[in-house]
C-alpha positions in Angstrom: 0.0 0.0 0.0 1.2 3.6 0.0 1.8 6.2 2.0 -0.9 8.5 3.1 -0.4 12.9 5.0 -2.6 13.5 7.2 -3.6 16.8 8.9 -5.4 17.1 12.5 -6.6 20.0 13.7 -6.1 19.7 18.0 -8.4 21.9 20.3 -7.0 22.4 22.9 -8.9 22.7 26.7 -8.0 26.1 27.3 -6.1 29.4 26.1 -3.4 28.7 29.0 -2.3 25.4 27.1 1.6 25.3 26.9 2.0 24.5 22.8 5.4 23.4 22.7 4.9 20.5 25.2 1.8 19.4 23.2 3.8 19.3 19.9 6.4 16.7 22.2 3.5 14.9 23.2 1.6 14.5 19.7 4.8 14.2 18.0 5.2 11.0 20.8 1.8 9.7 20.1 2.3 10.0 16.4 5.6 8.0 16.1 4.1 5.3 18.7 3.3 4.0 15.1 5.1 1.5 13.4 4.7 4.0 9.9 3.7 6.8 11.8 6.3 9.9 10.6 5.9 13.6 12.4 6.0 16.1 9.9 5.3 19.5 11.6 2.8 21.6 13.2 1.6 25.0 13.2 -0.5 27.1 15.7 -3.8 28.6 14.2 -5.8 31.4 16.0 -9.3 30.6 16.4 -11.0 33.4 18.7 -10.2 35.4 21.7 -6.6 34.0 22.2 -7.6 30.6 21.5 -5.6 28.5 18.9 -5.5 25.1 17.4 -2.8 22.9 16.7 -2.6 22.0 12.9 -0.5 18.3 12.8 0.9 16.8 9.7 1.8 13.5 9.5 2.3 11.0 7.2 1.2 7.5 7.9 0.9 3.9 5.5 -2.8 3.9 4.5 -2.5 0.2 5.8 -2.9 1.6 9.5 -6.5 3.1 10.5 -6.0 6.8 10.8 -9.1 6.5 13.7 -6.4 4.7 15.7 -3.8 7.8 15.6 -6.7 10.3 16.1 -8.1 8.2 19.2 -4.2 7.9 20.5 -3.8 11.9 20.3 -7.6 12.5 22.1 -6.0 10.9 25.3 -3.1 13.4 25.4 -3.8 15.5 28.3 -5.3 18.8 28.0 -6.4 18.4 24.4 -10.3 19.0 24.1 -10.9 17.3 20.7 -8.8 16.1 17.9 -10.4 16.3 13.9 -9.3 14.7 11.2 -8.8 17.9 8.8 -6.9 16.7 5.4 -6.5 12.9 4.0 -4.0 12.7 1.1 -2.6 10.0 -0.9 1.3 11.2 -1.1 3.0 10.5 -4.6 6.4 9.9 -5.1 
């Protein structure tokens, strides 16, 4: 099979939420899988000081992408995790 990249968008619980330790920790969650590669994130502002954490990843499309999304929901102090962008990469 090939090679799917993957974005999540991460809510986090609150405006207080300290971003660079969630990048360790999603970065940790994401490379828990055997294909799972970390390829960056990126802080989005949502509304009054809130932001979201936009993941990419790339991961084989032989592992369930529901399995990485359910492993970053039980990072603590993340609120929700979405599934934002589902590519087949080519090359």
């Amino acid at each position: 099979m090939g090679t799917a990249g993957i974005q999540f968008k991460i809510m986090p619980e609150g405006v207080d939420t300290d971003f660079e330790e969630l990048k360790v920790k999603a970065k940790e969650a994401v490379e828990s899988f055997e294909s799972g590669v970390f390829n960056g994130a990126k802080e989005e502002p949502i509304a009054f000081g809130l932001k979201a954490l936009i993941i990419t990843i790339a991961l084989s499309e032989d592992e369930e992408s529901d399995a990485v999304e359910s492993a970053l929901s039980k990072i603590a102090g993340i609120s929700s995790v979405e599934l934002i962008d589902y590519r087949r990469v080519v090359g």
